[in-house]
C-alpha positions as CSV (number, residue, x, y, z in Angstrom):
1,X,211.4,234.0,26.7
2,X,212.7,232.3,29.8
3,X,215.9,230.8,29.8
4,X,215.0,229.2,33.5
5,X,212.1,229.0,36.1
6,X,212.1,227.6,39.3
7,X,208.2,227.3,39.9
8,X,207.0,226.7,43.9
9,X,209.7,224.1,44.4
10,X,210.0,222.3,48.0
11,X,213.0,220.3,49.1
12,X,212.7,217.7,52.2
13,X,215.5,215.6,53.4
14,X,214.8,213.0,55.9
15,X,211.7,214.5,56.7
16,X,213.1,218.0,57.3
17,X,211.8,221.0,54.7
18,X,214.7,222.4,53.7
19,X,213.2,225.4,51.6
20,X,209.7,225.9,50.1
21,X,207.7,227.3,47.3
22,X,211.1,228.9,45.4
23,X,209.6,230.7,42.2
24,X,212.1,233.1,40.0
25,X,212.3,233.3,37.0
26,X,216.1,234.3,34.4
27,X,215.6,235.2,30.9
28,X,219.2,235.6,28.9
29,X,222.0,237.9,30.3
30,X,220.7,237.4,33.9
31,X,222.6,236.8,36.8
32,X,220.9,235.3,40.3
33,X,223.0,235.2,43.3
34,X,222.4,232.9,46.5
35,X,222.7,233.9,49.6
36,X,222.1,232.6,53.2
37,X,223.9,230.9,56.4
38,X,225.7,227.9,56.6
39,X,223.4,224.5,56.6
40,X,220.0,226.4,54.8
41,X,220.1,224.8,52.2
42,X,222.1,226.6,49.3
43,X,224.2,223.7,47.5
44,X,221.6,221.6,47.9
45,X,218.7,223.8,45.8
46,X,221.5,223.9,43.4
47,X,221.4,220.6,42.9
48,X,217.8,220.2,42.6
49,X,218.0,223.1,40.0
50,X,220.1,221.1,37.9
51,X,218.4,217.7,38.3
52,X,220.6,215.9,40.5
53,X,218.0,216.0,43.0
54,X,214.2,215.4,43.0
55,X,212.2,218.4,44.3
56,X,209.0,217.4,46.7
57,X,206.4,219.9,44.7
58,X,206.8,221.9,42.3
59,X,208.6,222.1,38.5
60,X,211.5,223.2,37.0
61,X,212.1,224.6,33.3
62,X,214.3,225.3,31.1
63,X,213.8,227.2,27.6
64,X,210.3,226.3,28.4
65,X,210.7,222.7,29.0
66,X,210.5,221.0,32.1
67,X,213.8,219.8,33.7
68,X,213.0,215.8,33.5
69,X,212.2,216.1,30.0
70,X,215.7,216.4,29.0
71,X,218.1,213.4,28.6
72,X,221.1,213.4,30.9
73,X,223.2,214.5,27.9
74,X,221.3,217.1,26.6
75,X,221.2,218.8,30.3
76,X,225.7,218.3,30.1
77,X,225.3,220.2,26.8
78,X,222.8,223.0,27.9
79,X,224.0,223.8,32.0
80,X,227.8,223.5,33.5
81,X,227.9,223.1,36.4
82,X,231.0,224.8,38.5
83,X,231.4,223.0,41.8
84,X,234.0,223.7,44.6
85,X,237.2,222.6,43.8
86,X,238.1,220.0,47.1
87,X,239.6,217.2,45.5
88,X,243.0,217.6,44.0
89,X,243.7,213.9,43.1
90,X,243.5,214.5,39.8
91,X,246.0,213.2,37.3
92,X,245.6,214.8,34.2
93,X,247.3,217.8,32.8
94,X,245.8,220.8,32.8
95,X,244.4,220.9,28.7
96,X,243.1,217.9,28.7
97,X,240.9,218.7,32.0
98,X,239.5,221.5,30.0
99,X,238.6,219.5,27.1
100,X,236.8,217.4,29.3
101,X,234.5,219.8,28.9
102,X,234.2,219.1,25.4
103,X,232.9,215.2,26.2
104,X,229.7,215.7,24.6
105,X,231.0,216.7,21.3
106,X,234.6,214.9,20.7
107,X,236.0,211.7,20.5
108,X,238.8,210.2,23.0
109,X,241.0,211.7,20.1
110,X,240.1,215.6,20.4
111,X,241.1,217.1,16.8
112,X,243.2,220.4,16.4
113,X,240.3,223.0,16.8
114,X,239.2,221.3,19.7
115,X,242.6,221.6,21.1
116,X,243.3,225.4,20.4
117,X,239.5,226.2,21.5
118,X,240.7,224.7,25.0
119,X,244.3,227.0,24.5
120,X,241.7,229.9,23.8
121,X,239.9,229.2,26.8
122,X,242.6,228.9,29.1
123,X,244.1,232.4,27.8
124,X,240.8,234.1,28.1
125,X,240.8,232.6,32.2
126,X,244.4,234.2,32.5
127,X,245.6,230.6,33.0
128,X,247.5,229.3,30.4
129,X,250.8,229.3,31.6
130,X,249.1,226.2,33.4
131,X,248.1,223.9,30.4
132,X,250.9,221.5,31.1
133,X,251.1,221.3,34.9
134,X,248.9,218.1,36.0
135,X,246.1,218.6,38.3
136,X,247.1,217.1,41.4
137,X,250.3,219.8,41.7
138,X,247.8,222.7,41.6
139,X,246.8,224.6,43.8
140,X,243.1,224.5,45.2
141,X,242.9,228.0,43.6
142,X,244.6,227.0,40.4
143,X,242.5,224.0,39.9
144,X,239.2,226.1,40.6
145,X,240.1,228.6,37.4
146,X,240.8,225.0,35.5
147,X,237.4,223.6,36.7
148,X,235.8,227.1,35.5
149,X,237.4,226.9,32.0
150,X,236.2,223.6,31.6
151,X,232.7,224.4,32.3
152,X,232.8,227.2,29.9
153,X,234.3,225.6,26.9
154,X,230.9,223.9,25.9
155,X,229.0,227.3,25.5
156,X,226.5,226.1,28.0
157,X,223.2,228.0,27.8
158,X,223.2,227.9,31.5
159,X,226.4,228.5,34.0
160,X,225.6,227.2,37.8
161,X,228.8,228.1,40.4
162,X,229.0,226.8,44.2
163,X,230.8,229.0,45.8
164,X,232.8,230.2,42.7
165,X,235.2,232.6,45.1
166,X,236.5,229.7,47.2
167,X,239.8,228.8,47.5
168,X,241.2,232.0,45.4
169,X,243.4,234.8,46.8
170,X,242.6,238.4,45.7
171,X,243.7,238.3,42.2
172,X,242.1,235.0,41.1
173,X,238.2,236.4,42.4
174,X,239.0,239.2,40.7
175,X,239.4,237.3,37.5
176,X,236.5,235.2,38.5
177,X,234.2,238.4,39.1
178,X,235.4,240.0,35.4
179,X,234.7,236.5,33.6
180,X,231.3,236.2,35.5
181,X,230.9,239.7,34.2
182,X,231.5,239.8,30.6
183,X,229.1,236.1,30.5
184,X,226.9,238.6,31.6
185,X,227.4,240.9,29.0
186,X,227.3,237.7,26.3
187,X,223.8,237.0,27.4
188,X,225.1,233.8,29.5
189,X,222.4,233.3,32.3
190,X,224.0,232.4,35.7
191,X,222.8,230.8,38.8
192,X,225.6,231.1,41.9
193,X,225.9,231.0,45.7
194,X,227.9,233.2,47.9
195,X,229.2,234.1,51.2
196,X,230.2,237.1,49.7
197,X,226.8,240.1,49.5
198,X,228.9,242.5,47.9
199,X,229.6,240.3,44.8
200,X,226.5,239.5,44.4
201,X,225.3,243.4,44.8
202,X,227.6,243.8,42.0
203,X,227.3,241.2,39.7
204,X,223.3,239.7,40.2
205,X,220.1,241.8,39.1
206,X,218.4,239.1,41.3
207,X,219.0,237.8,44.7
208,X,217.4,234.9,46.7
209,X,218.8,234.4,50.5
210,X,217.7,231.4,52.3
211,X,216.9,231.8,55.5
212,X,215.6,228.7,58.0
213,X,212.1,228.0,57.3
214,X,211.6,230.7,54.7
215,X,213.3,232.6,51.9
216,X,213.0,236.3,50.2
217,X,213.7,236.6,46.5
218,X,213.9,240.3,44.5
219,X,216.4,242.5,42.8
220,X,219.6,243.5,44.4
221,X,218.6,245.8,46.3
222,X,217.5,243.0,49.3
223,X,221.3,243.4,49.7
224,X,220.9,246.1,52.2
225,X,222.6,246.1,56.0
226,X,219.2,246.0,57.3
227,X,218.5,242.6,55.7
228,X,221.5,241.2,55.8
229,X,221.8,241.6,59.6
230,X,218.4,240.3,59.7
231,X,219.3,236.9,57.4
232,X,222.9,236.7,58.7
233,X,221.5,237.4,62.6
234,X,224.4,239.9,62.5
235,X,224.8,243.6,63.9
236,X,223.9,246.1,61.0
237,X,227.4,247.8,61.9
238,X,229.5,244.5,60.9
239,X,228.6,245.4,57.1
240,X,230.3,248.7,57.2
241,X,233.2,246.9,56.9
242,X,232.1,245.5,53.0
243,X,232.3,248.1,50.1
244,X,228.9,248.7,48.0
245,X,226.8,247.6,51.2
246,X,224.4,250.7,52.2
């Protein structure tokens, strides 16, 4: 069974197409990476993808069951979202961030389990040495592994990242590559966009790159240096410089 199908979905914006008939289709343990130029569209078909935005034609499912059939809460239980972490004016610690995650299914007093499933989580990110600090003195880096544990906490059916590797140094994509890969290996499906074609080549079985007017959508091995120069309007040679790129 599908876990998620995008089925001949069109976006407009002030009378613009931004993409047309999208079709793929993710069943459990599948990853689909996102790629394309600045301005095509990417963030925005994520939002449509989760509901936030109303496509022109075409349906969206999930488990079989289209998109708008499913109450806003139901979607917060089934799909985390992961955005980009800009804003840093946030005054809560670190734990209770995470637990925010947790909305659906606790009280404004979380009990104990709920407390050490948010330790567990932070420990399994390789951030609990943060579940004191308060938000607003982290980090954009820090507060993107934090946004990340929260959206896992929940056991989402369905993980959707912008951009997940933005804002980290080295070590902390690293972590975010290993996470994204053992979801994989629990069966979590995942939806993400990236700037970066050799984390996707690594991580995705399926890629989609937007491109301006038009799209191509297949397995992984559309990330090629012939394509990408192609999408990217880039010299083939430029890629020699990223590992796994042939």
């Amino acid at each position: 069974m599908n876990v998620f199908k995008a089925d001949n979905i069109s976006f407009s914006r002030d009378k613009k197409e931004l993409f047309k008939d999208i079709n793929f289709e993710l069943k459990s343990g599948e990853i689909l990476a996102i790629l394309g130029r600045n301005g095509v569209g990417k963030t925005t078909l994520l939002n449509c993808l989760m509901g936030l935005l109303p496509v022109k034609h075409g349906n969206i499912k999930l488990k079989d069951k289209n998109l708008k059939e499913y109450s806003k809460k139901e979607l917060f239980s089934l799909i985390s979202y992961i955005p980009q972490a800009k804003n840093n004016n946030i005054g809560l610690n670190v734990l209770d961030m995470v637990l925010l995650g947790l909305n659906v299914d606790i009280s404004l007093m979380p009990k104990k389990e709920h407390i050490q499933r948010a330790k567990d989580m932070l420990n399994l990110i390789g951030i609990y040495h943060l579940k004191d600090r308060t938000c607003d003195n982290l980090s954009g880096g820090e507060l993107q592994m934090v946004i990340f544990a929260r959206a896992l906490i929940s056991n989402p059916l369905l993980i959707i990242l912008d951009e997940p590797e933005s804002n980290l140094d080295f070590k902390n994509q690293l972590l975010i590559l290993e996470n994204l890969e053992r979801l994989k290996d629990k069966k979590k499906t995942i939806i993400f966009n990236t700037h970066y074609p050799q984390n996707a080549k690594i991580l995705a079985s399926k890629i989609l790159i937007l491109e301006p007017n038009s799209h191509l959508y297949g397995t992984n091995s559309l990330i090629n240096k012939t394509q990408l120069g192609k999408s990217f309007e880039v010299k083939e040679s430029f890629f020699d410089y990223l590992a796994n790129i042939d």
